[in-house]
N, C-alpha and C positions, 0 to 999 in steps of 0.2 A: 329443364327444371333443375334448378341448384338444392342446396340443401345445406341450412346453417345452423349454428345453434346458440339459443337463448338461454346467456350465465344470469345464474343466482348470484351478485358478485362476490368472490370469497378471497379475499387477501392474500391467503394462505394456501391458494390452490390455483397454479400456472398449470400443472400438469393436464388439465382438462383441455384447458385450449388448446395446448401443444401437442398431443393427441389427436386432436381434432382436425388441425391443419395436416399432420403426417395422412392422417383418414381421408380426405378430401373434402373435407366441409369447406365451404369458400366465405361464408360469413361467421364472426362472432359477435353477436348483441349482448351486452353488458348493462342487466336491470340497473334502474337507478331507482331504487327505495330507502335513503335513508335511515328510516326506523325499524328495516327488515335486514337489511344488511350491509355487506361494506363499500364503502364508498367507490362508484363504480368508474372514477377517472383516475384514482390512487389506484384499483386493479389495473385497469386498460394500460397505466404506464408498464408497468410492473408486465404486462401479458405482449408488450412492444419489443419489448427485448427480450422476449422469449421463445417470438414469433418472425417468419418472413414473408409469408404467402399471405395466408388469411388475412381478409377483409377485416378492419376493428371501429368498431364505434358502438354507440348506445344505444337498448334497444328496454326502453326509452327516455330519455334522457326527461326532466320534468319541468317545463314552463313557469309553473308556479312556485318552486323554489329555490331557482336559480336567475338571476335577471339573465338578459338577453346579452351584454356583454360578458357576464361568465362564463355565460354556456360557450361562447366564438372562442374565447381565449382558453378555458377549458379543450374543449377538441382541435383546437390548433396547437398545442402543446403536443399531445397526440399526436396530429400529422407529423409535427420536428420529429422524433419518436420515430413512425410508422408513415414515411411519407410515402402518396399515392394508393395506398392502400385504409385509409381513415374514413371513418362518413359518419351524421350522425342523424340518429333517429331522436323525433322528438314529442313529445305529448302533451297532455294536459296535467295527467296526475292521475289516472282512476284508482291506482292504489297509493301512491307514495302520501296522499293527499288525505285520501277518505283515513289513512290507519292513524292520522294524527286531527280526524274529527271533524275534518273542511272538506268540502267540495271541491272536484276538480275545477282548473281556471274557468274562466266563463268565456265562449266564443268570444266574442268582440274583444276582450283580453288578450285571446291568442291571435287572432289576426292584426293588433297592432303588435305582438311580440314578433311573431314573424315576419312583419313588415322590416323588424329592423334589425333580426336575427340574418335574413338572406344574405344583405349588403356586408353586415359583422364579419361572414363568413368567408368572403371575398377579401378583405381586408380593406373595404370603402367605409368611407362616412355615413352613418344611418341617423336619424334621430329617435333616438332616446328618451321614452318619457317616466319618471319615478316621481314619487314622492310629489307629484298633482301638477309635473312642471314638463316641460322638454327642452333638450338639447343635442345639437351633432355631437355629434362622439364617433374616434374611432382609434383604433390602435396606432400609436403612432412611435412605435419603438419598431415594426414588423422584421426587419432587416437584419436584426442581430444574434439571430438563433434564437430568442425567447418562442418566439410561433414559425406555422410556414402556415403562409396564405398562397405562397406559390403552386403548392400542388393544391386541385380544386378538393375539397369537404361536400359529398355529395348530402342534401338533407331531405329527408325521409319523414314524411309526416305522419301521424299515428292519427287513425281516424275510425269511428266508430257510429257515427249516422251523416246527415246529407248536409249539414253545415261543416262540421271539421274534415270530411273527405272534401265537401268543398275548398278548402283552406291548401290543402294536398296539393288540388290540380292548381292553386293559385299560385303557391312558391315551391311546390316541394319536386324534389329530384326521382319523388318514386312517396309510396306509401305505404305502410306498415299498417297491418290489418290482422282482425280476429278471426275471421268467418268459415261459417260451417266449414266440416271439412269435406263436404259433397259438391262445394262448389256451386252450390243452389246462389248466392247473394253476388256471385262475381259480376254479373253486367249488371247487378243494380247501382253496384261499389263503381262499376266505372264510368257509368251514368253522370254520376254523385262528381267525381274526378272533374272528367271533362268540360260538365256545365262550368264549374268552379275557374276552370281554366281559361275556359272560352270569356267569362265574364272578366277578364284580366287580360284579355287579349292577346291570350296563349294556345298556341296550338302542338296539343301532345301527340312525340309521334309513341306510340306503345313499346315500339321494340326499344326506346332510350327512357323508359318510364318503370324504375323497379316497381312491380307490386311483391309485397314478402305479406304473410300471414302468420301468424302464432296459432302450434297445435303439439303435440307428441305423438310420441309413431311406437306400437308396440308389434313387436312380429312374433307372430303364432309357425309354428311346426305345421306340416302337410296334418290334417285330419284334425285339429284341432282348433276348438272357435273359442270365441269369447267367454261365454257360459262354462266352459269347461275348462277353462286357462284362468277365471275372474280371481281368481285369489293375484296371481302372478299379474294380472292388467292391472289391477288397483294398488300392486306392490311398486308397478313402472309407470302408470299414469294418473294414478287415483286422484293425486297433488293438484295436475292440473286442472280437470274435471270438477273437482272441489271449489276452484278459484271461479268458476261460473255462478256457480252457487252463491260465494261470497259477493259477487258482483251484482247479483240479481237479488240478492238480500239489502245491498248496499240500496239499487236502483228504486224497490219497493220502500225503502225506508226515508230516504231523498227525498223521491219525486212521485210514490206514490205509484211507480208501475207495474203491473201486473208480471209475475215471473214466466209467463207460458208454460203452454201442456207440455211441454218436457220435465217441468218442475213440479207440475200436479200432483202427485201422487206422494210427493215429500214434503207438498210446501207448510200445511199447515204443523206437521211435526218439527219442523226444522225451525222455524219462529216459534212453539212452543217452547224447545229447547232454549234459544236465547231471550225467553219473559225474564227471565230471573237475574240479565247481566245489569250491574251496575249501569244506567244509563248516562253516567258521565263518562265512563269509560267502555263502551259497547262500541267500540272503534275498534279497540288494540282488540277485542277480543274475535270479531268479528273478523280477520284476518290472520289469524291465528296458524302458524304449517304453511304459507302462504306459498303456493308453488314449489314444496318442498316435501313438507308431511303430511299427513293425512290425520287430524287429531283422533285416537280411538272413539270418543263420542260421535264422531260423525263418518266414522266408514259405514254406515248404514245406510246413509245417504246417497251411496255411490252406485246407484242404479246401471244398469244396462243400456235402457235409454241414453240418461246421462256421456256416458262415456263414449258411446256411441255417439251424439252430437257434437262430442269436442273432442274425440282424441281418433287416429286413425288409427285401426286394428286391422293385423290380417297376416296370411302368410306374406310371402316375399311376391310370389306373383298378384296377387290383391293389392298388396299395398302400392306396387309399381306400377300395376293400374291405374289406382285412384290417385296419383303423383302425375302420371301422365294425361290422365281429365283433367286434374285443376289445371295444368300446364296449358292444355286446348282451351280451357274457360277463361286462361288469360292471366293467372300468377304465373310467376318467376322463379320465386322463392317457396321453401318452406321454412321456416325456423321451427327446431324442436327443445320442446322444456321437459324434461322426464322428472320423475319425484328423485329429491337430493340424492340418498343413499344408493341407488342403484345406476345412478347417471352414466357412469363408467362402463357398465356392461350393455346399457341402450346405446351409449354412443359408438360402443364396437360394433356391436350388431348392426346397427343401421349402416354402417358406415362399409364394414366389410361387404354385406349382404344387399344391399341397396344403393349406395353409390355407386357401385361398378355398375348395373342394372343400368341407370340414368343418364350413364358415359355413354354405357350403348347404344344405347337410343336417338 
């Protein structure tokens, strides 16, 4: 089991990653949210030459508002940069999308961007379709230091029900994933994978197939639990716990689906609270501390439950337990998001306290 970690991207802050690789983190994923923050290939260059080990690419880069040749020529830019060491994760949009009012892209959108995202990244002819038309396209300068298509750009697809992990086992190098942190969903997700792949007539072997997940890891002292540390949990993982919420408020307002009895107990006060936003703008607001803060009106919201189904808590031996099940259940990776301000002291800890753990093993 490795252990990576997922940047808020901040222009102004190299020092995180470079920390990270001294620690031993082996991946760094690099959000791409526009209207949250900074532009996450202007960091990535900037975190290239700041870096020599660590793995860099996007984590996740966004379908919908990059065509498919910006995104190749984008993280091939990167590899010149950071070669052999570059990959990129890629998605639909669930947040960079929903906070500016759209839906994320629509399947059959992404499976013909991937279709010609794969070959881009090679540095082959793909076709290219925009603006109602198609054509081949392909980079045709490769050779002069502007990109490297020589070292391969491994692509990670981001996938969250059985059509877009479908899409994963079709083109992708490996898949970027949410799920519980108990590892309950892992062979459903590989299910999901493999059919995809099989219908492409591809045959994945697991040991060359990254699976990485998005979660945050808080570590508890001998004798001390949740309940009794929740001020300190909500201060290190509140953020992303939050981001469920937002997602599931998104999904209920979308497409109309129910939040689950994890969200029971909060749900009708938490849509009580946003009757009142402006409905032209109930996007920005709905997103609000996105993976970072916690807005004071809603640390209320921050149940037990909650945080328990997305974040992983626990001493040092608990948590290296539950790192070594998902590993038997069949992830790779963990990526962790801690809330902004305290990043720095979860990414020590984890890294002092629980990398070495997972060398040993």
């Amino acid at each position: 089991m490795d252990l990576g970690i997922c940047i808020a991207s901040h222009i102004g802050d190299l020092d995180y990653v470079e920390r990270a690789e001294e620690l031993g983190y082996t991946h760094a994923w690099f959000a791409d949210s526009h209207m949250l923050w900074s532009d996450c290939y202007a960091t990535l260059a900037l975190a290239a030459e700041r870096t020599s080990t660590i793995g860099l690419g996007t984590g996740v880069s966004v379908s919908g508002t990059r065509p498919a040749p910006v995104t190749a020529a984008s993280i091939a830019t990167i590899n010149a940069l950071a070669p052999g060491r570059t990959f990129l994760g890629i998605g639909t949009g669930n947040t960079a999308m929903r906070i500016m009012g759209h839906k994320p892209q629509r399947i059959a959108e992404f499976d013909q961007y991937l279709a010609a995202l794969r070959p881009l990244l090679r540095g082959e002819e793909a076709m290219h379709h925009f603006a109602g038309s198609a054509q081949p396209i392909r980079h045709i300068m490769p050779d002069s230091g502007f990109v490297n298509f020589e070292d391969p750009i491994p692509l990670y697809v981001s996938g969250f029900g059985p059509r877009s992990l479908g899409l994963a086992g079709r083109y992708g190098d490996g898949a970027v994933l949410s799920v519980p942190p108990d590892g309950s969903a892992t062979a459903r997700v590989w299910e999901y994978i493999e059919a995809g792949a099989a219908e492409a007539g591809r045959t994945l072997d697991r040991d060359d197939y990254l699976m990485c997940s998005l979660t945050t890891i808080v570590i508890l002292d001998d004798g001390e639990t949740l309940s009794s540390q929740r001020e300190r949990v909500h201060h290190e993982a509140g953020a992303f716990a939050m981001a469920s919420l937002h997602y599931s408020y998104d999904q209920y307002r979308q497409f109309g689906r129910s939040p689950g009895a994890r969200l029971e107990a909060v749900w009708d006060e938490y849509c009580a609270m946003l009757d009142d936003t402006d409905p032209d703008r109930i996007h920005q607001r709905i997103h609000a501390g996105h993976n970072c803060w916690v807005l004071p009106e809603e640390r209320r919201f921050l149940s037990d439950e909650l945080i328990d189904a997305t974040c992983i808590v626990g001493t040092v031996d608990q948590v290296t337990e539950r790192l070594a099940d998902l590993d038997e259940r069949g992830l790779d990776q963990v990526m962790i998001l801690p809330n902004f301000d305290p990043r720095y002291d979860v990414l020590e800890r984890v890294g002092r306290e629980i990398i070495p753990r997972l060398h040993a093993v």
